[in-house]
N, C-alpha and C positions, 0 to 999 in steps of 0.2 A: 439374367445371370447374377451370379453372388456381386455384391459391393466389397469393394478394397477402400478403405483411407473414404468414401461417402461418392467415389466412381465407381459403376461396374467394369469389369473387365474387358465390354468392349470397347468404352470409352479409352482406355486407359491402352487397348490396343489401335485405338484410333491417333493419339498421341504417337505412340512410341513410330506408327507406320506412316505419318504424313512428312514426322521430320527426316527420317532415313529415306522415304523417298525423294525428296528434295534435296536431301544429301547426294544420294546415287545422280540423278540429276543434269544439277551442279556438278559434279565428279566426273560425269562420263562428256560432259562437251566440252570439256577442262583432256580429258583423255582423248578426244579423236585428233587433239593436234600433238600427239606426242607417242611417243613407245616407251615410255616408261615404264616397267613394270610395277617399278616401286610407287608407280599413283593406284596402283587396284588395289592396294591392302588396306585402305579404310571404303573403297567400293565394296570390300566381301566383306566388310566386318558389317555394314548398314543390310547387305541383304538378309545375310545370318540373324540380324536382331527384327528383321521382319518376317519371317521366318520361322525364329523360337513365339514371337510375340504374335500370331496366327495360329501357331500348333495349340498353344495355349488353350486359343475361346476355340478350339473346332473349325477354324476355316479353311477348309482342305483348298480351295481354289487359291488363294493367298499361299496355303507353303508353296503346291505346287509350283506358282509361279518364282517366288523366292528362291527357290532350291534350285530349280533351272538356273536363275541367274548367275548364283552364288557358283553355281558349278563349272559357267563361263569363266565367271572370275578367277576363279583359282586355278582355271588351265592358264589363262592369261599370265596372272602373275608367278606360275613353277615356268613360262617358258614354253609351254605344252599347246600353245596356240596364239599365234600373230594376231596384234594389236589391230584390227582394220574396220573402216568407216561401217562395213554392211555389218556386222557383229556390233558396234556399235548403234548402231540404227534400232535393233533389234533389242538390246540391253532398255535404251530410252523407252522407246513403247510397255517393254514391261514395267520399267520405275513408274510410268504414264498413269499405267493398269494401276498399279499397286496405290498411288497417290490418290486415283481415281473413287478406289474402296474406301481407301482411308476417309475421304469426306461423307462417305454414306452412315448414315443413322440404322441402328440395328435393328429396326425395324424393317428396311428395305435391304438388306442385305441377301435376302432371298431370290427378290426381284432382277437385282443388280447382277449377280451369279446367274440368273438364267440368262440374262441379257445377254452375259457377256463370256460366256462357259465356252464357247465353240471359238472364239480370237483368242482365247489362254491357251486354249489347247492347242492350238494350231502354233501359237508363240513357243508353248515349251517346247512342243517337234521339232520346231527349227531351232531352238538353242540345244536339242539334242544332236544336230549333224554336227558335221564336221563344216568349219564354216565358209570351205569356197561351193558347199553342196547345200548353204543354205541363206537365199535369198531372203529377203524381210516377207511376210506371207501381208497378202492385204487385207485390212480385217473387214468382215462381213457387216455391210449395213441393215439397220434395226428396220427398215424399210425396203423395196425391189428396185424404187425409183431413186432413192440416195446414190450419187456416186459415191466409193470408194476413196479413202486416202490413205496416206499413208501416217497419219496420226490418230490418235484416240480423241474422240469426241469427250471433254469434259462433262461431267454427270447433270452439272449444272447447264447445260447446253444441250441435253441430248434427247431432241425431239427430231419428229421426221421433217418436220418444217426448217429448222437449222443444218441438218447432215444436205436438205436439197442445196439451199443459199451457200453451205460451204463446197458444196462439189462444185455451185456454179463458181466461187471465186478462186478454185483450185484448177478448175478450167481455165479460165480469164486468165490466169497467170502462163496456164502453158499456152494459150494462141498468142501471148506477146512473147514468146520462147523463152522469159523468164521462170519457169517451174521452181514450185517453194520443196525447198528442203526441209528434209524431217524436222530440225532444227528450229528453223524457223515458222512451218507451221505448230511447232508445241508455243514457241511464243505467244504467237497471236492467238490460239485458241486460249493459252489460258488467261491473254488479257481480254478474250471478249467475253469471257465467262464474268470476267467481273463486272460487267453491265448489265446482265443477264439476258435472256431469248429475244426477246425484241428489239432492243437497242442493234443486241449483236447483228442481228438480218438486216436493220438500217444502216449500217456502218457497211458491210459488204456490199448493198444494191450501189450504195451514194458514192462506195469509190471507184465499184464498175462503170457507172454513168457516168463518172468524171473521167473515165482514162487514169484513172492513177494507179501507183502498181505498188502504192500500200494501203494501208488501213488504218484509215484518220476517226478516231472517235470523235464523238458528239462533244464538246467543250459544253461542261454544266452550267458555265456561267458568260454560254452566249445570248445575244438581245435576239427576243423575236421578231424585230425587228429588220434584223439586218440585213442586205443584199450582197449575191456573190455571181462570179461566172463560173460557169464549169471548172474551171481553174484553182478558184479562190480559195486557199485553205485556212482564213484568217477564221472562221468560227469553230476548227476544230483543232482536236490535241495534237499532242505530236506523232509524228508517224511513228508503226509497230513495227 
């Protein structure tokens, strides 16, 4: 694509789409504890500029998701639809999606769109119902054997090796009848994303086998020497 200022213009809509998704975010877990209306007018203003800034380089899959959202919002904030947790549930996953893109290199942006074409489109249907007629839809793994969650696998995570280890720790959580919320699994995926594929699968197996019911990363600057019990959480970080 043409160069602007010495970025092309996917770069430059990679910028403008990472910070309003983190904006949206930030915004909507700020918004499931309240009914404000007046907190969704800089929500549709972040979707709207992800939105203009995707019609721009051609990325139909990025408006469509954008304009869905944006369309929530603006019922939201005239009045014209009740502020509630599954509508919000549902908002997150697209900001997810969107922040998702925002990290890919335009060269895989092809890729990334086929991967992920049939959870957008299933996301914008249900931000098209009406919202006691529309449940969060679960998105379809890149694999037969992955289970199923109810978050987006970060791009930087998203192998069939990592979607298994996460099903098993999204299991583990419901046979202790603790089940992770949307919420909380966006956390933990995107702080495992920052260890990257392998670390991440060790940090899940290690807290399965310990019984714990969070997610203790590797501490960089433990001895390999050390000795612990199933128990012991003195060589890793803090819990997720």
């Amino acid at each position: 694509m043409s160069d602007l200022g010495g970025f092309s213009l996917h770069e430059l809509f990679r910028g403008e789409a990472e910070m309003h998704a983190a904006a949206l975010s930030e915004g909507l877990v700020r918004l499931e504890g309240t009914s404000d209306a007046a907190a969704v007018e800089p929500l549709m203003r972040a979707a709207h500029s992800i939105k203009g800034a995707a019609r721009v380089i051609g990325l139909d899959i990025a408006v469509r998701m954008a304009h869905a959202m944006e369309d929530v919002l603006v019922a939201m904030q005239k009045g014209r639809e009740p502020i509630v947790p599954a509508r919000i549930d549902q908002l997150l996953r697209g900001s997810d999606l969107l922040g998702s893109l925002a990290r890919i290199d335009e060269h895989a942006v092809a890729s990334w769109t086929a991967a992920h074409e049939r959870i957008v489109d299933e996301l914008v249907a249900a931000l098209r119902e009406a919202p006691s007629q529309a449940p969060a839809p679960a998105p379809a793994p890149s694999v037969p054997q992955a289970p199923a969650t109810a978050a987006v696998i970060p791009a930087e995570l998203d192998s069939d090796e990592f979607r298994v280890a996460w099903g098993r720790w999204v299991d583990y959580r419901k046979s202790l009848r603790k089940a992770l919320t949307a919420q909380t699994m966006n956390i933990q995926l995107s702080q495992l994303a920052k260890v990257g594929t392998a670390k991440a699968i060790a940090c899940i197996d290690a807290s399965i086998a310990a019984g714990w019911q969070g997610l203790f990363p590797f501490s960089e600057n433990k001895s390999k020497t050390s000795t612990h019990t199933s128990n012991d959480k003195s060589e890793y970080a803090a819990d997720w």
